[in-house]
VMD Tcl script that draws the C-alpha trace (Angstrom):
set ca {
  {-1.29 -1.69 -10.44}
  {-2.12 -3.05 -13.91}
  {-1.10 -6.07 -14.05}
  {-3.34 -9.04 -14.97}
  {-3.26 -11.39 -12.23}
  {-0.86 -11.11 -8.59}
  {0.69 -14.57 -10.37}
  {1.92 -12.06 -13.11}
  {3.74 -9.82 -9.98}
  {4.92 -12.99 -8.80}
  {6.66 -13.71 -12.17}
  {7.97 -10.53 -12.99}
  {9.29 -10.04 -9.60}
  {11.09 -13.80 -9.36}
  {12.82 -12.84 -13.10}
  {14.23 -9.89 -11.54}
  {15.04 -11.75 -8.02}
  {16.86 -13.94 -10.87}
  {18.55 -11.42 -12.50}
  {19.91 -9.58 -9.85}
  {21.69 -13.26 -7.65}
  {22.94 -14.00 -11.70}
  {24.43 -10.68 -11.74}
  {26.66 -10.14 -8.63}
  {28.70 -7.33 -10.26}
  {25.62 -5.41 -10.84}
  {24.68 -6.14 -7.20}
  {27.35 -3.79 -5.62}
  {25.57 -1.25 -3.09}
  {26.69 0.91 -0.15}
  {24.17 -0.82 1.88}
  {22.95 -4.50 2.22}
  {19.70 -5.10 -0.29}
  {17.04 -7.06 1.23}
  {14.47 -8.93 -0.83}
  {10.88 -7.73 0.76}
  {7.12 -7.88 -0.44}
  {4.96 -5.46 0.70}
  {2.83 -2.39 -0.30}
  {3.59 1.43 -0.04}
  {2.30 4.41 -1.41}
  {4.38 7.76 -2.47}
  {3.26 11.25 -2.03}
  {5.07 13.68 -4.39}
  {6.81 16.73 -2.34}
  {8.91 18.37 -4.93}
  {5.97 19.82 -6.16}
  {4.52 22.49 -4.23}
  {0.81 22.77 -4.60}
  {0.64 19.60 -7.02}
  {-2.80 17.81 -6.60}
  {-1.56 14.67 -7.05}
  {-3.45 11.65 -5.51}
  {-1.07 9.14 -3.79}
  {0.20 6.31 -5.73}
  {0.07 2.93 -4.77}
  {3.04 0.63 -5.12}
  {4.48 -2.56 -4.23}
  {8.04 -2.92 -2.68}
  {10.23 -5.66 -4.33}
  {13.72 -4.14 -2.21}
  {15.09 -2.03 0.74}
  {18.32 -1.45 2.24}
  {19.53 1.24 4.36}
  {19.99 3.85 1.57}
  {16.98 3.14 -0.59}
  {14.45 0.88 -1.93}
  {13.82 -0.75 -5.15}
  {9.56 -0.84 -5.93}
  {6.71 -1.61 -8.39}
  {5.07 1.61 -9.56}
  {1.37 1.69 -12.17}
  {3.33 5.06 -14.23}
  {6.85 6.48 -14.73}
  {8.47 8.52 -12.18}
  {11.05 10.98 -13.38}
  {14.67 10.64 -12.64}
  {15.43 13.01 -9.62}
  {11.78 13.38 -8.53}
  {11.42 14.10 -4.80}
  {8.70 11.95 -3.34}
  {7.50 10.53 0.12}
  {7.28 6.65 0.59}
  {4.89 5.67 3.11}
  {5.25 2.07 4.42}
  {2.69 -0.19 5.29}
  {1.98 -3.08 7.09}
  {-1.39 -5.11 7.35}
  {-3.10 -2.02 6.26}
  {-1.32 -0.01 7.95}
  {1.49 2.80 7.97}
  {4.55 1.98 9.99}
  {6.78 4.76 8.18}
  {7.61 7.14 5.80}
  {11.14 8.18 4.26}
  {12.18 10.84 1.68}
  {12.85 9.32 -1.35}
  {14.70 10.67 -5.18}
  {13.53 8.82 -7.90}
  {17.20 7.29 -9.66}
  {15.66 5.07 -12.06}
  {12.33 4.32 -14.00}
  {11.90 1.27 -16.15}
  {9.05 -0.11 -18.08}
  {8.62 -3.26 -17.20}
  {5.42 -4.12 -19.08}
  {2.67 -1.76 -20.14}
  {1.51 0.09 -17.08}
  {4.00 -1.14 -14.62}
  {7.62 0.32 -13.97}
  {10.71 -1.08 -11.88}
  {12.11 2.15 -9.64}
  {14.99 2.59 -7.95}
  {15.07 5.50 -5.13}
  {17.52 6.74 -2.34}
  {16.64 8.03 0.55}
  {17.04 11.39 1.51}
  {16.27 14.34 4.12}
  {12.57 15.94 3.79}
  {12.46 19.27 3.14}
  {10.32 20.19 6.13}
  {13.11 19.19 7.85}
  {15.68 21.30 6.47}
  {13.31 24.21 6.74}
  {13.09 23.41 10.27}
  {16.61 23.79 10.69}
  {16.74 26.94 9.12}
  {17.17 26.27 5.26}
  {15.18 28.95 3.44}
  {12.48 27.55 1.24}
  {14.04 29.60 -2.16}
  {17.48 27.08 -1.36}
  {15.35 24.08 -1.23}
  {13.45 24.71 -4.36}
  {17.22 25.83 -5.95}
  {18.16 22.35 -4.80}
  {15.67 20.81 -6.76}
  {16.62 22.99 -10.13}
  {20.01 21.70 -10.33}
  {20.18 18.55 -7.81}
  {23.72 19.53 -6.62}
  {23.55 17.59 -4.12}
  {24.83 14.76 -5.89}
  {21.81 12.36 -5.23}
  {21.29 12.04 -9.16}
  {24.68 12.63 -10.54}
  {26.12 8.73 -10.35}
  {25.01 6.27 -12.78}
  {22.27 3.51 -12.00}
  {23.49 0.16 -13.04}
  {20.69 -0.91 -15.35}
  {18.83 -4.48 -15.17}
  {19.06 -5.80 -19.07}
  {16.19 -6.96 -20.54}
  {14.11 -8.66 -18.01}
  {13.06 -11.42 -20.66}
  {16.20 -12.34 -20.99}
  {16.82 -13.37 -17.31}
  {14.71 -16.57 -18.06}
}
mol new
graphics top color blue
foreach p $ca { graphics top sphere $p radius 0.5 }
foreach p [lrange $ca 0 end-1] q [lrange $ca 1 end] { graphics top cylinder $p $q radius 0.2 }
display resetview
């Protein structure tokens, strides 16, 4: 992450925490949010034979259908990726995740919101061809991406 000093993290994350109990309309989930701190990394699997190195990232929410995280670079909307959780150095679990929403936050550091979904290995495991899964990611028709994220305003202005 590039952000000066873990008291910068701090602040950024508490304007958001601020935000988001000023805000309860903006607050409505299917699932329970719960405020957690803690590091992850992703692992991009949308893109087959992509040499992309894992990015570390630090986990500001989490309910039952998704998570809310700190990320160094933009993520684009409907990306598939794999977020690996970890605790004490260590990995305790991994979901499916598509990206819903990427925010610059400051220069070098994003706010994104993902959902959880089914990993393609899965699916192929249960017998959906490869060719559907990478149609699936053409046209998302799953409906994953198609609703709108409801948008934090300008985090400055949550002071």
């Amino acid at each position: 992450m590039s952000v000066a000093e873990p008291r910068d993290l701090i602040e950024v994350l508490s304007r958001l925490e601020y935000w988001r109990q000023d805000n309860p309309e903006a607050n409505q989930r299917s699932f329970r949010r719960f405020t957690v701190r803690g590091d992850a990394n992703l692992e991009q699997i949308d893109t087959p034979g992509a040499d992309c190195p894992p990015l570390a990232v630090m986990l500001r929410d989490i309910s039952r259908g998704g998570a809310g995280f700190l990320c160094p670079r933009h993520l684009d909307r409907g990306s598939l990726w794999r977020i690996n959780f970890q605790a004490h150095g260590m990995r305790v679990g991994s979901q499916g995740l598509s990206v819903r929403f990427s925010r610059l936050i400051q220069e070098g550091l994003y706010l994104i919101g993902g959902q959880f979904v089914i990993e393609p290995y899965i699916l192929h495991a249960l017998g959906v061809e490869p060719h559907q899964l990478a149609d699936d990611v053409l046209t998302r028709s799953s409906g994953i991406v198609d609703s709108e994220f409801v948008s934090p305003p300008e985090i400055d202005q949550a002071e």
